[in-house]
Kinemage of the C-alpha trace (Angstrom):
@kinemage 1
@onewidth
@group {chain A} dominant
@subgroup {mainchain}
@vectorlist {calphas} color= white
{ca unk a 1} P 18.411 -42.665 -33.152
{ca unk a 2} L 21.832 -40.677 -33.946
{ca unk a 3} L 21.695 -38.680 -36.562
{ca unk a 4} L 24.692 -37.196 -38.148
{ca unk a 5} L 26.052 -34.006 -36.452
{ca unk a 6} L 26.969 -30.928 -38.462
{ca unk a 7} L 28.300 -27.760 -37.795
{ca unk a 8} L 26.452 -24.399 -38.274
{ca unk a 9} L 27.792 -21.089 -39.078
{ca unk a 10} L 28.649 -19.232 -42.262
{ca unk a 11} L 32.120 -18.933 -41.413
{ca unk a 12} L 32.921 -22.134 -40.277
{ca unk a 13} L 31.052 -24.447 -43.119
{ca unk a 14} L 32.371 -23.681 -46.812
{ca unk a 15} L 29.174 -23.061 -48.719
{ca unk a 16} L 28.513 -26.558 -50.312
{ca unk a 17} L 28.741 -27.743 -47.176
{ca unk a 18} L 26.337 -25.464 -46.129
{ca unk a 19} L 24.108 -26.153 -49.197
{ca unk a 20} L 24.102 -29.797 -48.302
{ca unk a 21} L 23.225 -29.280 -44.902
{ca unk a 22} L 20.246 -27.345 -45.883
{ca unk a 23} L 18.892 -30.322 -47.866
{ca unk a 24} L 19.132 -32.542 -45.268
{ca unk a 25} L 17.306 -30.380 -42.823
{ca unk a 26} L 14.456 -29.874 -45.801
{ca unk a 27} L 14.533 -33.884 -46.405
{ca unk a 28} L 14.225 -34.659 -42.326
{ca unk a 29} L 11.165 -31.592 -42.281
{ca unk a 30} L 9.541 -33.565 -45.494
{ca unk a 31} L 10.318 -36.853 -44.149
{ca unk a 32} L 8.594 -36.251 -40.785
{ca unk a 33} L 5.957 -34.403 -41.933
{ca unk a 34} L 4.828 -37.393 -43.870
{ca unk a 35} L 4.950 -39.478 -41.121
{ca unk a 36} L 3.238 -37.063 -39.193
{ca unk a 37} L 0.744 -37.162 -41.309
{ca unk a 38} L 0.398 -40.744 -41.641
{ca unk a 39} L 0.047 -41.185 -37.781
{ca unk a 40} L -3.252 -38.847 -38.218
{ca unk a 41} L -2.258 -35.524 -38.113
{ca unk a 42} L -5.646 -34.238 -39.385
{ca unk a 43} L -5.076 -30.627 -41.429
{ca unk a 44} L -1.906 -30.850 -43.368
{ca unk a 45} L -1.842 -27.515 -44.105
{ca unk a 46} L -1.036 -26.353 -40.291
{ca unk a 47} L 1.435 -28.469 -39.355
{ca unk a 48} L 4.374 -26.680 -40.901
{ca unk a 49} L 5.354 -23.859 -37.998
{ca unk a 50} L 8.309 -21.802 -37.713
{ca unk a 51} L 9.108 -24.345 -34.746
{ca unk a 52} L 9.224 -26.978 -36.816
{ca unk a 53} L 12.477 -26.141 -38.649
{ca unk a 54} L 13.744 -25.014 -35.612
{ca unk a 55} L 13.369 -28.847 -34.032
{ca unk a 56} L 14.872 -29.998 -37.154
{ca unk a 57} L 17.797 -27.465 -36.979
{ca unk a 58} L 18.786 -28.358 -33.390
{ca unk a 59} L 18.642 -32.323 -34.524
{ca unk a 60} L 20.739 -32.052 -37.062
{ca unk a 61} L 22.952 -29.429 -35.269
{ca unk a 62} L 23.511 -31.723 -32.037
{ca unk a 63} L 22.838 -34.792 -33.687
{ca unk a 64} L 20.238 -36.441 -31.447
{ca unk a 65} L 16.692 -35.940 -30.941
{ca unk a 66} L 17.291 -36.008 -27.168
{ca unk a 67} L 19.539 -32.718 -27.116
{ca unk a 68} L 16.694 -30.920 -28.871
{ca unk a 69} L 14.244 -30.314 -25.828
{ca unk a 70} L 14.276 -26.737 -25.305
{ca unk a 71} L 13.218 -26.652 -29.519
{ca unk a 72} L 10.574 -28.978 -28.888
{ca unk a 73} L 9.570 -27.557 -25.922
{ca unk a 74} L 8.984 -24.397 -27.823
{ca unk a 75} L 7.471 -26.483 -30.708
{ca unk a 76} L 4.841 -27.947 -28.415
{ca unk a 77} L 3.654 -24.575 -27.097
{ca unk a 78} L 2.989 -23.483 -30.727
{ca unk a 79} L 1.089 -26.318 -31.357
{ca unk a 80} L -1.090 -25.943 -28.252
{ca unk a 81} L -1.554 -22.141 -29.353
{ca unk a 82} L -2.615 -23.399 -33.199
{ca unk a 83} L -5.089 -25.625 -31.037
{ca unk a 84} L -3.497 -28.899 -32.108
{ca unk a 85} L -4.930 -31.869 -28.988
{ca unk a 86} L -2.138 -33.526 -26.323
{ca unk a 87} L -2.674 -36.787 -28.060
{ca unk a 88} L -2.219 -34.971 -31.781
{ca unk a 89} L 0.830 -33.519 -30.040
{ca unk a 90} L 2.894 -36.641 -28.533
{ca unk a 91} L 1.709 -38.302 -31.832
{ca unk a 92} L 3.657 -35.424 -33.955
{ca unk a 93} L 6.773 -36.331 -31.841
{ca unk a 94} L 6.696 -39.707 -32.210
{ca unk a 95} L 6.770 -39.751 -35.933
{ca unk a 96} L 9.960 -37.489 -35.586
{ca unk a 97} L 11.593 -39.926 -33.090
{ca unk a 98} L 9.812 -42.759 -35.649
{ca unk a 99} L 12.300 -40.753 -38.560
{ca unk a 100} L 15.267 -40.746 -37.209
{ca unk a 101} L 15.755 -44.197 -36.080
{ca unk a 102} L 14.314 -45.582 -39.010
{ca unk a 103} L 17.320 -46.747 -41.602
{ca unk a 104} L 16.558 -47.543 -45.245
{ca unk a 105} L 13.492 -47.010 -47.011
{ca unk a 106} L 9.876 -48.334 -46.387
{ca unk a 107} L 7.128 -47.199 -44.335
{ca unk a 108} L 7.074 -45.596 -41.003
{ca unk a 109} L 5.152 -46.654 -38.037
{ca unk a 110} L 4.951 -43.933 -35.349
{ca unk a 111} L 4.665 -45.499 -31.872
{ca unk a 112} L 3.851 -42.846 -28.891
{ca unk a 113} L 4.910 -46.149 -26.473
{ca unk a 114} L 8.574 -46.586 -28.293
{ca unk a 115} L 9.274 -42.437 -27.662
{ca unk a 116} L 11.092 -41.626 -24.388
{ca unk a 117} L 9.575 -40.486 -21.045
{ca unk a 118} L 11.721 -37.284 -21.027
{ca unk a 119} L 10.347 -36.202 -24.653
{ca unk a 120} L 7.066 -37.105 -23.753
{ca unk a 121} L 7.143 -35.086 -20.319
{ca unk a 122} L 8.910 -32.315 -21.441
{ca unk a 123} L 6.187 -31.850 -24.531
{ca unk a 124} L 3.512 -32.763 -22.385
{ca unk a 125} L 4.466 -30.086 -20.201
{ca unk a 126} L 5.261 -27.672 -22.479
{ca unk a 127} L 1.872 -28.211 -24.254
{ca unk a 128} L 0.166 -28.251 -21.215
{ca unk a 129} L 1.552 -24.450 -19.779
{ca unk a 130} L -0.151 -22.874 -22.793
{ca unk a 131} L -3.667 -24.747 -22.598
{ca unk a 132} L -4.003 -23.706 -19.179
{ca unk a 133} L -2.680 -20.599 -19.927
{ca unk a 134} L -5.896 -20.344 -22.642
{ca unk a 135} L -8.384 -20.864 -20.263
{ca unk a 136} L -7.186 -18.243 -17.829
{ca unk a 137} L -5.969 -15.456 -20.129
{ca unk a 138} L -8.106 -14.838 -23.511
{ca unk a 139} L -5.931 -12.716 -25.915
{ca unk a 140} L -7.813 -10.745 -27.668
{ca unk a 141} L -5.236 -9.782 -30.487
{ca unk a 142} L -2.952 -12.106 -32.511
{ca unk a 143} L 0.812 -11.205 -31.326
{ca unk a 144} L 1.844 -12.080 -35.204
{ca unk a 145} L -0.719 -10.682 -37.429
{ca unk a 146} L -2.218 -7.991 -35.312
{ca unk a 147} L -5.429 -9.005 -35.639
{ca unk a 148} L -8.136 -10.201 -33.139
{ca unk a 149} L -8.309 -13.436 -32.256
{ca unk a 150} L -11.350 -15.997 -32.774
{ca unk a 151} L -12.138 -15.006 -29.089
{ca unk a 152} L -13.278 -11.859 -30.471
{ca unk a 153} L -15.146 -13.358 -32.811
{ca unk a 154} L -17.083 -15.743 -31.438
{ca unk a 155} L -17.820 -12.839 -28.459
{ca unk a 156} L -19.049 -10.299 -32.178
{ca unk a 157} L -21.073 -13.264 -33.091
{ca unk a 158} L -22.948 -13.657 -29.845
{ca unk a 159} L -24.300 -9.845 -30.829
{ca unk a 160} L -25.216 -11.414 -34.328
{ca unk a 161} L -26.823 -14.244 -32.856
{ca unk a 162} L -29.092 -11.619 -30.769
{ca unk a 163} L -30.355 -9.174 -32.978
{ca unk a 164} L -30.877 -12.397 -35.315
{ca unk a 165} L -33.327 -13.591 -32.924
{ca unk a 166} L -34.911 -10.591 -31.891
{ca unk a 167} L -35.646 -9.859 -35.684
{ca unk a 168} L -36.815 -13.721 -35.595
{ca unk a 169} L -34.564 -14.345 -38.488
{ca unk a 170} L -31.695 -16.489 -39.157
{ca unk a 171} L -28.303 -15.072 -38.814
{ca unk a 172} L -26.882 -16.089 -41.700
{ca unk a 173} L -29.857 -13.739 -43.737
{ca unk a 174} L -27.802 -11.020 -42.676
{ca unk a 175} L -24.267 -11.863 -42.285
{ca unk a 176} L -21.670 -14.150 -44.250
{ca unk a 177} L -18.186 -15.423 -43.240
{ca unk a 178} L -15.160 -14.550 -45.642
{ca unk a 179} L -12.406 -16.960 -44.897
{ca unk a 180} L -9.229 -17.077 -46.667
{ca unk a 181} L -6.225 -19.970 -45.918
{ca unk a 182} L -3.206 -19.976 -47.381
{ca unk a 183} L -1.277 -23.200 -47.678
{ca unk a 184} L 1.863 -22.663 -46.192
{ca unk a 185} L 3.256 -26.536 -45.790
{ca unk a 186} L 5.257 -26.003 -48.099
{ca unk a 187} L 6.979 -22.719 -46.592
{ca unk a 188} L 9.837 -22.989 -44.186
{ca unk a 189} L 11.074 -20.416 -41.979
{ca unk a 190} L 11.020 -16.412 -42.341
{ca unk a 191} L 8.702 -16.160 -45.326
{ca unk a 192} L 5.690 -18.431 -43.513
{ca unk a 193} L 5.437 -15.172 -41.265
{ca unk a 194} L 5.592 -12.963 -44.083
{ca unk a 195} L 3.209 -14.629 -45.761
{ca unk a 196} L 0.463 -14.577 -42.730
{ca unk a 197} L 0.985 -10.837 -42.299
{ca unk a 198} L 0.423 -10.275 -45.191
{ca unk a 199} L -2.430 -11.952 -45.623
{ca unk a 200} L -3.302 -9.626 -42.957
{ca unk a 201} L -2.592 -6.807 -44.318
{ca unk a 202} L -4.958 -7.449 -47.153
{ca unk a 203} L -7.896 -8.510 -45.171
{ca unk a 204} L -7.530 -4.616 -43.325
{ca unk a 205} L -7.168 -2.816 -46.332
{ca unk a 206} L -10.626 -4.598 -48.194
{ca unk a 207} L -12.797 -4.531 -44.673
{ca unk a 208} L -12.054 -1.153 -43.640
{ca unk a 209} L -15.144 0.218 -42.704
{ca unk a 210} L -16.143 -1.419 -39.862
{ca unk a 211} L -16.030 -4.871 -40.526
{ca unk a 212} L -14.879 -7.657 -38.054
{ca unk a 213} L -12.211 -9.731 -38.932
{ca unk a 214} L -9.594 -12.144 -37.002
{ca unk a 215} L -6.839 -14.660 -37.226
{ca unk a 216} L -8.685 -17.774 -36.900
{ca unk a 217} L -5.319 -20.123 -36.650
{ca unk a 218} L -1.885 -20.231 -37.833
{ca unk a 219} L -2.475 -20.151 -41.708
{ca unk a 220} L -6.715 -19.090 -41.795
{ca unk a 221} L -8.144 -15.779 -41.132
{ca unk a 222} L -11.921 -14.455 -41.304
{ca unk a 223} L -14.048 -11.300 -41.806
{ca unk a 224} L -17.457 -11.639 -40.335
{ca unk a 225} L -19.059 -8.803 -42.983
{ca unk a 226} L -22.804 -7.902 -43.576
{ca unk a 227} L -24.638 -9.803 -46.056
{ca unk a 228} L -25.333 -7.587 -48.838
{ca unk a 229} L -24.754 -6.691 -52.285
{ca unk a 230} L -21.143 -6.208 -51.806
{ca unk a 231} L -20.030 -9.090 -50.641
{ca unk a 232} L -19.059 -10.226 -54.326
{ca unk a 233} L -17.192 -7.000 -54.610
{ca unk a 234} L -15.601 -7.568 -51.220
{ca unk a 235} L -14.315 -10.991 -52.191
{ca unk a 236} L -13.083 -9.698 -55.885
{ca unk a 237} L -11.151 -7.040 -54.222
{ca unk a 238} L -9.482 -9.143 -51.268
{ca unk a 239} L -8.198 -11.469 -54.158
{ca unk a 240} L -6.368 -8.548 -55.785
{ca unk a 241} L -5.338 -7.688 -52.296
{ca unk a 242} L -3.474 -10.768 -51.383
{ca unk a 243} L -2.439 -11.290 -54.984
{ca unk a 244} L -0.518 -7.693 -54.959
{ca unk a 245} L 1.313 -8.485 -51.764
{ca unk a 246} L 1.966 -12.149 -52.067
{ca unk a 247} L 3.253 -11.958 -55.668
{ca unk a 248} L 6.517 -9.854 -54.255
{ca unk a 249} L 8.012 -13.127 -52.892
{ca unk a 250} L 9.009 -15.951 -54.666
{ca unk a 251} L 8.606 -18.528 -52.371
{ca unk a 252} L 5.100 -17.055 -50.972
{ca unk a 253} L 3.973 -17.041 -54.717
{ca unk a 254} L 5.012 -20.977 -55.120
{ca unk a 255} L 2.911 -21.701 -52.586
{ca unk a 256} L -0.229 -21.189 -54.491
{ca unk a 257} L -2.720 -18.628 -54.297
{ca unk a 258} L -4.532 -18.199 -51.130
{ca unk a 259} L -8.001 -19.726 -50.544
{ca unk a 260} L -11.173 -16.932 -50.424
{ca unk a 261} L -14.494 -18.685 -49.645
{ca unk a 262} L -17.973 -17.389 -48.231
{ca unk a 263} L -19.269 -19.247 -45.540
{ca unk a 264} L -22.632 -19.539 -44.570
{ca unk a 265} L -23.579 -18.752 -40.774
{ca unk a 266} L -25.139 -22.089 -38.842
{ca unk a 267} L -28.364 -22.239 -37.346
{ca unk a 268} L -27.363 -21.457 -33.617
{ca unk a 269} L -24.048 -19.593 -32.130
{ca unk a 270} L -22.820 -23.401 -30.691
{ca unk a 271} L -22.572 -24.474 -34.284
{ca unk a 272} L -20.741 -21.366 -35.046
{ca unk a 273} L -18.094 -21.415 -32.163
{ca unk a 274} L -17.625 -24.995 -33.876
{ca unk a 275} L -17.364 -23.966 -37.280
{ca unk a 276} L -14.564 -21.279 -36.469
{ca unk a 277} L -12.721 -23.975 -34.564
{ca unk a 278} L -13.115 -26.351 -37.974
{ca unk a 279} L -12.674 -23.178 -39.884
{ca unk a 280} L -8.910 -22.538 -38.335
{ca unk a 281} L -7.496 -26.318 -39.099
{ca unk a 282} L -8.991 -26.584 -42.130
């Protein structure tokens, strides 16, 4: 389960060594990624997090997967904030321990069992301090983006549901969901932040004029907008948004261009609370 150490530092590591030490830290991200994914992690697109790399740079730093608690620790409580499940959770850390002990090429088998107690208690644990934390305390406002959260909008769409019913019409006759994600798997480290405010940004400048909109999850957020002839307009103008602040960064424009769909309302508030929670891991 040892994994090479390495030193870190600018001045201490001559800059090929440096260079090579970045692509092993990239290979180990890609490598347990795909076992993640292979162990059923279900939306690819959110399981790169700035916690991630930090995991992998405290492996390869100390060398073992045991040293790294305090990153995965911190990677666990990100995952429970993105909404990722316990059992999604332990199974994301026992593809990484599944990784590094695996020699050679071939398939990996993640095995929650084969992980040690302390990793599993202290991620448990970890996990467990935000979930609770969720139920208690509500945020109503996104600490990254700076916008409202999906609490917010599932409390908006509980008024939308209402006047729906009083009118004895479907919601959805009179409001639509625009929901853009942005594949960020690909994206390691500062520039996934970037990229999500910015995507913020965009979304605030296009629904300006009373509007709701929210971060959904880590890579997906939402304007809940009235149902009317300029919703075409709307979505026209939010792509030359996020193409006019994406484009300034390399990496953010090699990750592809961001997804802008309409989404129809469901039939009953329920069905929407469950769509934005679909909506945010998608």
């Amino acid at each position: 389960m040892d994994v090479p150490a390495t030193r870190s530092g600018p001045e201490d590591v001559p800059r090929a060594a440096q260079a090579e030490r970045d692509r092993s830290l990239r290979a180990l991200r890609a490598r347990w990624r795909t076992a993640s994914l292979a162990a059923g992690w279900r939306f690819p697109s959110d399981w790169a997090l700035p916690e991630v790399d930090a995991v992998c740079a405290a492996v390869m730093t100390k060398g073992r997967v045991e040293a790294a608690e305090t990153a995965l620790a911190g990677l666990a409580r990100a995952r429970a904030a993105a909404g990722a499940g316990l059992a999604e959770t332990l199974a994301d850390l026992a593809a990484l321990h599944a990784v590094l002990g695996h020699r050679g090429e071939g398939f990996i088998v993640p095995d929650v069992d084969a992980t040690p107690a302390r990793l599993l208690r202290t991620t448990a644990l970890a996990w467990a301090d935000v979930a609770t934390d969720q139920l208690v305390h509500t945020e109503v406002t996104d600490s990254l983006t700076g916008l409202p959260t999906a609490a917010y909008l599932r409390t908006r769409l509980v008024e939308v549901y209402r006047a729906a019913a009083a009118g004895e019409r479907p919601a959805a006759d009179d409001h639509v969901l625009l929901v853009v994600s942005l594949d960020l798997s690909a994206v390691a480290g500062f520039p996934r932040l970037t990229g999500m405010i910015l995507v913020a940004d965009a979304l605030r400048a296009v629904f300006d004029s009373g509007q709701s909109v929210a971060s959904l999850g880590p890579s997906v957020v939402a304007a809940l907008v009235p149902k009317d002839e300029r919703v075409a307009s709307h979505g026209v103008a939010l792509r030359r948004a996020l193409h006019e602040r994406l484009s300034v960064d390399a990496q953010l424009a090699d990750a592809g261009r961001p997804r802008v769909s309409a989404v129809r309302l469901p039939a009953t508030h329920e069905l929407a609370c469950d769509l934005l929670a679909h909506l945010a891991r998608a």
